[in-house]
N, C-alpha and C positions, 0 to 999 in steps of 0.2 A: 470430445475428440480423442480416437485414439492413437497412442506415440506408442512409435517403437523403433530402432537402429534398425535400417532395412540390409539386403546383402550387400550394399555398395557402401554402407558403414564397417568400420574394421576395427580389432582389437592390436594395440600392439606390445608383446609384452618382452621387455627386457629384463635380465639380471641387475642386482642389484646388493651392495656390499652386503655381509653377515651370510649369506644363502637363502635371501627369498625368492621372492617375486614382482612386481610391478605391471598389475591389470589395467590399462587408460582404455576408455572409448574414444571414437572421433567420428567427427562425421564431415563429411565433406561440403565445402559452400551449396554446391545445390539442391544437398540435400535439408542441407538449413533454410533455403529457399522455400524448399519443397514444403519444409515444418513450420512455414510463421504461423503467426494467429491474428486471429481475426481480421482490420483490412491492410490490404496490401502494405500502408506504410507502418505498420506494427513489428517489430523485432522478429525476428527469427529465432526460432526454439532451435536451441542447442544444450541438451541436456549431455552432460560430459562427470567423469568420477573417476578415479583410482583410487585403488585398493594393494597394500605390500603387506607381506607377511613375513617375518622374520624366523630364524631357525630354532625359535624359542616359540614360537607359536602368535607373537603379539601381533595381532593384526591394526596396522594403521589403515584406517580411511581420510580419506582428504574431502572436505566439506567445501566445493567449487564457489558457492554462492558468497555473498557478502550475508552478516546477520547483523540485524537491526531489532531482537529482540521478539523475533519472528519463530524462534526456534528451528528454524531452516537448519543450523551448522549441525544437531546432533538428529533431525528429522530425516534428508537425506541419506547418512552414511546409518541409520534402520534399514532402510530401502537396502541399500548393500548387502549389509551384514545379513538378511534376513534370508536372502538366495545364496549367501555363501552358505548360509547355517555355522556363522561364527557363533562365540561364548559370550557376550556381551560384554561380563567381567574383562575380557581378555582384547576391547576394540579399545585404541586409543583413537582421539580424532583429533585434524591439525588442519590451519584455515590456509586456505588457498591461498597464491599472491594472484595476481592480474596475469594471465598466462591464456591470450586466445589462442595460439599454434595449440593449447594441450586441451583446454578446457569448452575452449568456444566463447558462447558468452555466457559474462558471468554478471549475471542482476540482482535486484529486487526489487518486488513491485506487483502492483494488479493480483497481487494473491495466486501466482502463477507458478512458483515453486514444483507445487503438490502436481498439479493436473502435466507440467510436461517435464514431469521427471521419472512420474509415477511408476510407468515401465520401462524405460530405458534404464533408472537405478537398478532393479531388481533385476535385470538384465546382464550386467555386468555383475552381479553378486552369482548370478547362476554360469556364467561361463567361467571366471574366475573357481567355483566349484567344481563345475566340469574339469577342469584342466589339473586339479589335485588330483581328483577322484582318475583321471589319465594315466596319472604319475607312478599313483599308487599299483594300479591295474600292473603296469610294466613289470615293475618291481617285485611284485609279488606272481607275476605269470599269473592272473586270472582275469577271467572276462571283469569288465567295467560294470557292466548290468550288474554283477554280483556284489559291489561295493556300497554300503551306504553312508550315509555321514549321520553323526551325532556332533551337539554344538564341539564343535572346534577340532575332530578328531575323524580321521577314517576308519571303517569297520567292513569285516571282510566275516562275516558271520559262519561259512561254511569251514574257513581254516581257523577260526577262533584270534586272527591276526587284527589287531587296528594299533594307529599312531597317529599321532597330533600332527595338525597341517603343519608344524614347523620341519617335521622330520622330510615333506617330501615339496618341500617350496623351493627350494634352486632345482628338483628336476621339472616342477613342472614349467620355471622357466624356460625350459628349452622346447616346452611345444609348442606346437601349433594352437594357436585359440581354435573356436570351434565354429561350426558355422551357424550363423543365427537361428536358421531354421531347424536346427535340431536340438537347443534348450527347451524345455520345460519349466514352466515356474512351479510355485507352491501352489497347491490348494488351498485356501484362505483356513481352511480346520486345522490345516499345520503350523501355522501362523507359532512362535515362539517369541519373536521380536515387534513385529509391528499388530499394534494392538494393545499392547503393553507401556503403563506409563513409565517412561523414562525420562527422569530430571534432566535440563540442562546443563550441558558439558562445563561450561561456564562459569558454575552455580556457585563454584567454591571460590572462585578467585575474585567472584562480584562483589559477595556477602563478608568477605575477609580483606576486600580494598588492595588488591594484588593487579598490577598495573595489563592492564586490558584493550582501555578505551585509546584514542586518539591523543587526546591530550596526556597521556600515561608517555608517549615516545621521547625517549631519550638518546640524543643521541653526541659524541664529544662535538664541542664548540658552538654548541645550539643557542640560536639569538631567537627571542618572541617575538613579535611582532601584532599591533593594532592598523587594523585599516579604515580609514574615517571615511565615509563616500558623503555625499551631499543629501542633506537630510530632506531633500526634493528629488521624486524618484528620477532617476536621467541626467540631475545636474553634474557638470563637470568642475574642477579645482581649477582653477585659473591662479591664484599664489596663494601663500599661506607663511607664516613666520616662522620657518624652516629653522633658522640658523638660534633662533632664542629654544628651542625644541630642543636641538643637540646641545645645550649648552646644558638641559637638566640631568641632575644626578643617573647615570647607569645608560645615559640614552647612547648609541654606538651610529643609527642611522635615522634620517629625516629626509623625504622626498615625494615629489608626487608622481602619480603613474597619472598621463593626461587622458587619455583613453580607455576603454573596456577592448578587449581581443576577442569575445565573442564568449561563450560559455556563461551569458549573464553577469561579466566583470566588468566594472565601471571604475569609471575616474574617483580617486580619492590619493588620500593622504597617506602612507606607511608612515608609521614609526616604529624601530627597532630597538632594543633592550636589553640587558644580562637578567634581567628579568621580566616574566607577563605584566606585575601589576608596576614595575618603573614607567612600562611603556603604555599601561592603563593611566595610570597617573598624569605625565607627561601632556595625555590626551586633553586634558580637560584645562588645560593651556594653549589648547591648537585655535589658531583666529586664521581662517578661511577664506578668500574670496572667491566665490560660487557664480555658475554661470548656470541659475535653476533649471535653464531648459523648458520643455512646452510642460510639462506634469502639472505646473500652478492651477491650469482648469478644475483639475480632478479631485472632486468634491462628494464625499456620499453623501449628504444633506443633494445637493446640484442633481446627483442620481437619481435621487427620491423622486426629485420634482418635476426631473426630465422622463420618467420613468411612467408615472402618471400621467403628462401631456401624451407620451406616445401610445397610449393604452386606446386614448380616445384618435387615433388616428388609422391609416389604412396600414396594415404590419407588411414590413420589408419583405418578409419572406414564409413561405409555407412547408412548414418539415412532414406533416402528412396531413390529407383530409379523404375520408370516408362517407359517402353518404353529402348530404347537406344537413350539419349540423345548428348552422342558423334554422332553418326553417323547420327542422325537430325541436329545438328551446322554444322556438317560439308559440307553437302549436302545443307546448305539453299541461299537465294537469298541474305542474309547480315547476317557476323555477327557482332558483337559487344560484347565486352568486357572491362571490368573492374575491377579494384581492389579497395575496400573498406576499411575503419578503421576506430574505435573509440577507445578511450581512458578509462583509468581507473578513474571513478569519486568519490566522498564522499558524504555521504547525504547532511552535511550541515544545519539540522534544526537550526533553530534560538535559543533555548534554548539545548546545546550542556547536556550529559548524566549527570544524578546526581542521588543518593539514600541518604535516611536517613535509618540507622539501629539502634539498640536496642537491647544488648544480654544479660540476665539475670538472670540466675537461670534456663539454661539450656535452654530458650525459646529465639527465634527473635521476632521483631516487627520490619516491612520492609517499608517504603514506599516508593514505588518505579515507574517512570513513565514508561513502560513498554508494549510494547505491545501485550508479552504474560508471562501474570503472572502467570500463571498455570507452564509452562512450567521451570521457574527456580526453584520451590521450591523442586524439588527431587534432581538438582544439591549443592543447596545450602546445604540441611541437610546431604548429603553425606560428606561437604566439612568443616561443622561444627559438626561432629558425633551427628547429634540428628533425632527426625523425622520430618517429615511432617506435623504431626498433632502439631508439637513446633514452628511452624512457621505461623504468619498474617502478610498478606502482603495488603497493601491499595494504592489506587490506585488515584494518583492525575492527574488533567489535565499536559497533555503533549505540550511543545510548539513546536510542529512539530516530525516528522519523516521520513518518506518518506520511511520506512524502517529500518532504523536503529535501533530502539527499538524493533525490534524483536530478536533481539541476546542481551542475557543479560551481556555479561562483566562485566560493572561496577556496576551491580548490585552485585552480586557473591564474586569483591573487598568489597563490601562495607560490606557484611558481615562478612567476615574475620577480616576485618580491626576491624570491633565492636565486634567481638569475640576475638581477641588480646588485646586489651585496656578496656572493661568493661561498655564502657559507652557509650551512643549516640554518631552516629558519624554519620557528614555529607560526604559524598564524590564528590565533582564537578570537573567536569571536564573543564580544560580550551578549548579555540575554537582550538589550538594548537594539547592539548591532542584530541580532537575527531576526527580535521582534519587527523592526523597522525598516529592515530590507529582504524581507520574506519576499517567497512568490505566492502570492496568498490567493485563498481558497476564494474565486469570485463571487460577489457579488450577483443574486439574483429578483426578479418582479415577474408574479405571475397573477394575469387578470383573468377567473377564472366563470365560468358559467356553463352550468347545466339544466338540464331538464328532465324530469319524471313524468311518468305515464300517470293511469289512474291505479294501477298496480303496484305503484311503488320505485320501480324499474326504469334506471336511467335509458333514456329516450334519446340524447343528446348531450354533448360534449365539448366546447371550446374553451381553450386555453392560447391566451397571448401573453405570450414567455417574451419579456422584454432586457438582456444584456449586452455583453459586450463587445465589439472588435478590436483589434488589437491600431493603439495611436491613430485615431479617428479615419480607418480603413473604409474605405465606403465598400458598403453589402455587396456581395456580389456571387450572383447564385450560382451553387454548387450541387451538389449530387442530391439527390431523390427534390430536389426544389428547397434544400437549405441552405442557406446564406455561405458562401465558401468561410467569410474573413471570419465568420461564426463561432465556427469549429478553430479558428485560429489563436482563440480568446481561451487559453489554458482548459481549465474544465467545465467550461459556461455553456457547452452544449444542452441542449435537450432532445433525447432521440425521438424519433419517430414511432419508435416500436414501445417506447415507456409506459408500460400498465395506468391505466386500463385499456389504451391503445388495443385493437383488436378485439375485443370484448365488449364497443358497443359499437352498432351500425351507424352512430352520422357522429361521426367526430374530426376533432380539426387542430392540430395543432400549428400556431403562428408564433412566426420572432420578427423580433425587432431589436437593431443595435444601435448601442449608445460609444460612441470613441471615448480609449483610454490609454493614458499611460504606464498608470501604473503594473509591477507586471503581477500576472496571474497564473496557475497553473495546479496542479495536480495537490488532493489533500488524501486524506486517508479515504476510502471508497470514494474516488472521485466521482462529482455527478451528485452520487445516489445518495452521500453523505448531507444533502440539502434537499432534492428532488424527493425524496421520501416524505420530507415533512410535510409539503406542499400537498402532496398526493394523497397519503395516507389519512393528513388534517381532514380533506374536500374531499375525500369519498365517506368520512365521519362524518362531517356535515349532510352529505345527503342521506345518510343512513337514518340519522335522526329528523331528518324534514320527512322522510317515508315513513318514520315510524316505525321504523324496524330495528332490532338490534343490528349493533355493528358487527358482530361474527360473520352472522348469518346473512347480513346485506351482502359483505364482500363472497362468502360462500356462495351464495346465488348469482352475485358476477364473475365467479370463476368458473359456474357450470355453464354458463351460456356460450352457443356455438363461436368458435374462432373466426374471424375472418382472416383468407388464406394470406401468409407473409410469405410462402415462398424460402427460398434458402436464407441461411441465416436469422431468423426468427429469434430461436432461442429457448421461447417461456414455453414452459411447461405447467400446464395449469393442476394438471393433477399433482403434481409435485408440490406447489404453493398450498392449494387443499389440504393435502397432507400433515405440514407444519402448523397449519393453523387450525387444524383440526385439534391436534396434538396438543398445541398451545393452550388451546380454549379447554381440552379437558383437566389439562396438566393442572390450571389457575385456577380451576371450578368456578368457570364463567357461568352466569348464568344461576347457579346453588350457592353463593355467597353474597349472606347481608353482611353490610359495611356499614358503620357509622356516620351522622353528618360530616358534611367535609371531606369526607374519602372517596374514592372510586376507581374502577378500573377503564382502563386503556387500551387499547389491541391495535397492532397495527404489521403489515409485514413489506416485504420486498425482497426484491432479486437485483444480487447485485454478483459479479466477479465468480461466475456460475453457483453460488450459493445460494440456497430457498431458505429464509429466514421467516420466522412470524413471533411477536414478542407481545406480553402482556404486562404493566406496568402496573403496580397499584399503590396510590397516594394516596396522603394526607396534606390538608392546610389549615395552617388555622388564623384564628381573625386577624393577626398581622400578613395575613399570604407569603406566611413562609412553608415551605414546601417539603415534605419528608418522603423519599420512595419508600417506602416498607420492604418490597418485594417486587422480582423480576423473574418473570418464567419464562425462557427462552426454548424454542424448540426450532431445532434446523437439521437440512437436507443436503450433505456436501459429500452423497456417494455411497459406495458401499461399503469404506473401510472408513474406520478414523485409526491413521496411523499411530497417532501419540495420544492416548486422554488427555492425558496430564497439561500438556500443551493446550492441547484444543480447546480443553476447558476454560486454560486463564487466555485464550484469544478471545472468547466468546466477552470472558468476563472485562476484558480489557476493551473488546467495543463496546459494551454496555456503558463503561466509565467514559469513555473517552467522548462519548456522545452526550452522554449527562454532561460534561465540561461546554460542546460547543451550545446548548440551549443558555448560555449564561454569557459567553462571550462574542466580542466586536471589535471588528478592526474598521474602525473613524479616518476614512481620508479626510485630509483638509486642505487644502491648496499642495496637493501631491505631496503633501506629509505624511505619517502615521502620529494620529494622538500618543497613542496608547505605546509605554515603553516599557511595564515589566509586568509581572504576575498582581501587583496592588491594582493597575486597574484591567488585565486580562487575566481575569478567575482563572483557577485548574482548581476542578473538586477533588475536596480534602478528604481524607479516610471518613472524619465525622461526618459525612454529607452522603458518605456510597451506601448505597442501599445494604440491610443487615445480609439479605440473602441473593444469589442471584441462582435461579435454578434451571441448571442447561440439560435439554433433551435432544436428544439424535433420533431422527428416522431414519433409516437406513433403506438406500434405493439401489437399483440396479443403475448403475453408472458408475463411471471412474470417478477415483476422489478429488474433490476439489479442494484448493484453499481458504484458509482461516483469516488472515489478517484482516482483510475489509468486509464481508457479507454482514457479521452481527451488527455492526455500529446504525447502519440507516435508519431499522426499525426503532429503535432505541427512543430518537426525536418526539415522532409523533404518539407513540404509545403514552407516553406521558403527557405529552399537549390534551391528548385526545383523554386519559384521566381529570388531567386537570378540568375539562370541562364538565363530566360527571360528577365531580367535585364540587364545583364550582358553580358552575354554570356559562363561565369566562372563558368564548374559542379565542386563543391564542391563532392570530395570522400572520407573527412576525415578533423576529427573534432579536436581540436576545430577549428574556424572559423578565430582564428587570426592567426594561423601559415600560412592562405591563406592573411594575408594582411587586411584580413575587422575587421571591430569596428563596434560597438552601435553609434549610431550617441545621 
């Protein structure tokens, strides 16, 4: 897709203390309309920046987005500086608060950053230049055209005149910005800034422990706060021994909020504190009476088995079928079949949910880490009767998400809580509390069946994808003939268009839903962070039922003609070719003997406009404990990568973080969570990450896309799909220890 600020977007630039300037974009509601993505109820792209220069030459950029570790905060204000043609040395950058009248909206998520800011950034770096280069023109009485810039300075080569943009920044205040259609961007061979690895803004004040994150906020008269919700998803606090709670050392408040107000917040218990761990302490004194609510059904053992009866039944609903897939298996030279699972997971970030609030004279002051802060301040004033316009929300560095801060919960508590008591309050949550009341990554069952010709060549294709609705919604068909309440069930879709979808002629994909309560919702490459392994595993398995190597099996299904999808499609096959072409050379697939016990894996996917293709290569040994040696990554996100340095450790970071979820499970059990910290939900340890991970860029004609979730999917099954060459042992269902293996 390409973005750009059309004429009906506007620059507006004001004066500003010291003599600079102040560059904002804006763009108007329909033209944000104009810009959503993908379907209709998707966000609207509003890429928004400013840019000030001081009389001294320092250029501040404001970094609009929320950073989660994404690299977003010093990624974007590249994009700027690069069409200003600033000094690098000489950019400071500073985080935005919650400001739609300036910014628009400010997210993160879906790896969406890159692709709709791309030009609109460098847009406002090059009018912002324009408008020096203006200044100078005036001053100096000569044509514009004859002025060029060197990082951070005007130059006037024919009078031997130049000065630093600080010298002519309050006059270009006073112009007129320019009009869109007569900027010019850089030719990518001018490139000085982006392309270039540039560390983390952040970097110093992480590694030196210099107050940053959410829980870092200090502010006078600050009380902490724990909130107990009922450890059955949905239940409500009916009473609890209040008055024996305030009686313990440092405690200041004791009370229950009997309802959620929407934003994911539930009935539970506050306790307040002169300190977090009085009020952590306190907790473990709190006696509860709970009203569990309907959640008690919800059982993953109950899934399993419900999951398997409906497999052998007629499927509620049909997301696409092609051809007649039955009666291609049925007629082919083999078939083969399989049944698949994964588990229900929790993000898991390293710094689990927290907010500071502020309620005062009818106004909030929020700070909150959050990945869409736009998005809670209409729940909030609904739930504190005030407006929108009574609420600032700031936005501090986040230590991880993966997801998770995209659903405000404890945000939503925290207000309430500071609207009940009067005074600042902190709200944290223990690793416990987030384990336990995540919106976790659903639950999936896929009963799988194909057929080969006498060629080798899949003939046919069904899969019945068996999940969930949301609190036992009965099915109800929706668009292209998918289950509406389907799609309603956090990320438990499976699309229609999902590879190998289109690439063979009689294929089918079926769902069928199972009611649930517990909630579900968005994990890091939502979907595909699961749906890969399933795919990836079962197109391995048929590779080796044909006899064929696995490269070259999936190479041959991506040469084959497409059937037409019509708009929105998406895959590009010669792009995935590409990667895994790359892949398979990079590993020396195919020219490397391996010892018993070792093997390599290959596996790829498209996810969040990224083409990824990964090669994994293990070791096991007679305990089936499990060593990666080595990860060859090769991937396709455009024509530029703005930041190596970055890009690199995203790639490397979905590699790990996918090695984490092959190990872990989240256990309902009567609308419980087993599982309550890191002793029994692994995160792999340094000793367990692979010695190498070795990242390749192909570089394509296309705008660049994002980093966060594309590397992670392949990750799964590239090692499943080792493990078996290894082994012998296909892996249909995760985690990896209920088959016997460990991290070695």
């Amino acid at each position: 897709m390409n973005l750009s600020l059309d004429r009906r977007s506007f620059l507006r630039v004001t004066a500003i203390a010291g003599g600079g300037f102040m560059l904002a974009s804006y763009l108007e509601p329909l033209d944000l309309l104009a810009q959503g993505r993908g379907r209709g109820s998707a966000p609207p792209l509003s890429p928004n920046a400013f840019v000030s220069i001081d009389a001294n030459g320092i250029v501040t950029i404001t970094a609009k987005n929320p950073e989660i570790g994404q690299g977003v905060k010093q990624m974007l204000p590249m994009l700027i500086a690069e069409e200003l043609d600033a000094d690098w040395k000489d950019v400071r950058i500073v985080q935005a608060d919650l400001d739609a009248a300036t910014y628009g909206s400010q997210s993160a998520g879906g790896s969406f950053a890159t692709p709709s800011n791309w030009e609109p950034m460098r847009r406002i770096g090059a009018a912002a230049r324009h408008m020096l280069v203006a200044a100078a023109a005036q001053s100096w009485t000569v044509p514009a055209s004859e002025i060029t810039t060197t990082p951070g300075r005007l130059v006037h080569a024919g009078s031997g005149r130049s000065a630093g943009y600080g010298e002519f920044a309050s006059a270009a205040a006073r112009l007129a910005p320019p009009d869109q259609d007569t900027l010019v961007l850089k030719d990518s061979k001018d490139y000085r800034i982006i392309g270039q690895p540039v560390p983390g803004v952040d970097n110093h004040k992480i590694v030196t422990g210099q107050p940053l994150f959410g829980s870092d906020i200090k502010v006078p008269g600050l009380l902490y706060a724990v909130y107990q919700r009922c450890p059955v998803y949905g239940g409500k606090a009916l009473s609890a021994n209040l008055d024996a709670i305030k009686a313990l050392p440092g405690i200041t408040h004791a009370f229950i909020i009997a309802d959620g107000v929407g934003g994911g917040s539930m009935s539970g218990v506050a306790i307040l504190a002169n300190s977090w761990w009085y009020a952590e302490s306190a907790r473990t004194q709190l006696k509860v009476t709970w009203d569990n609510g309907s959640a008690t059904s919800d059982s993953s053992a109950d899934f399993a088995t419900r999951a398997a009866e409906l497999a052998t039944e007629t499927p509620h609903g049909t997301s696409r079928q092609d051809g007649d897939a039955d009666t291609a298996i049925a007629g082919a030279a083999k078939m083969v079949e399989a049944a698949y699972a994964y588990p229900f997971l929790t993000h898991a970030p390293m710094e689990p949910p927290n907010a500071t609030a502020s309620f005062k004279d009818g106004k909030l002051e929020m700070w909150a880490g959050t990945q869409q802060p736009g998005g809670v301040v209409n729940t909030i004033a609904t739930a504190l009767g005030i407006t929108p316009d009574d609420i600032t929300v700031h936005l501090p560095r986040m230590g991880g998400s993966f997801g998770r801060r995209l659903y405000n919960d404890y945000v939503v508590e925290t207000a309430l809580i500071a609207k009940e008591v009067g005074v600042p309050v902190q709200l944290r949550w223990s690793r416990e509390d987030e384990m336990q009341h995540d919106v976790f990554r659903p639950a999936g069952y896929h009963f799988l069946k194909a057929g080969l010709d006498a060629g080798g060549q899949i003939s046919g294709w069904r899969n019945h994808f068996i999940s969930f609705n949301v609190a036992g919604a009965p099915p109800v068909e929706g668009r292209n003939g998918q289950p509406a309440s389907l799609r309603s069930a956090g990320s438990s879709t499976l699309s229609g268009t999902e590879f190998p979808a289109r690439f063979i002629p009689h294929f089918a994909t079926h769902t069928s839903l199972m009611p649930l309560t517990v909630t579900t919702g968005a994990h890091r490459a939502p979907g595909a962070c699961a749906i890969s392994f399933v795919m990836q595993s079962f197109l391995d398995e048929l590779a080796h039922a044909a006899g064929k190597d696995p490269v070259q099996f999936r190479l041959d299904l991506l040469a084959r003609p497409q059937i037409a999808e019509g708009a929105g499609g998406g895959y590009d096959a010669e792009r995935m070719t590409g990667v895994l072409t790359l892949v398979a050379e990079k590993s020396g697939w195919g020219r490397r003997e391996l010892p018993a016990g070792s093997g390599l894996g290959v596996a790829f996917h498209f996810s969040h406009r990224g083409y990824f293709a990964e090669v994994a290569e293990v070791s096991v040994d007679a305990n089936k404990r499990i060593r990666v040696n080595k990860v060859w990554v090769a991937g396709d996100i455009g024509r530029q990568i703005i930041n190596p340095l970055n890009a690199e450790s995203q790639v490397h970071s979905g590699v790990i973080d996918g090695m984490s979820q092959l190990m872990q499970e989240i256990d309902v059990q009567g609308g419980q969570i087993a599982q309550k910290n890191f002793d029994t939900y692994p995160v792999l340890r340094l000793r367990q990450a692979p010695p190498e991970i070795e990242v390749h860029w192909l570089l394509s004609d296309n705008d660049p896309t994002g980093l966060g979730e594309p590397s992670l999917p392949p990750i799964l099954p590239a090692i499943t799909n080792a493990l078996y060459t290894a082994t012998g042992t296909r892996v249909r269902s995760l985690p990896l220890s209920k088959h016997g293996f460990s991290w070695r």
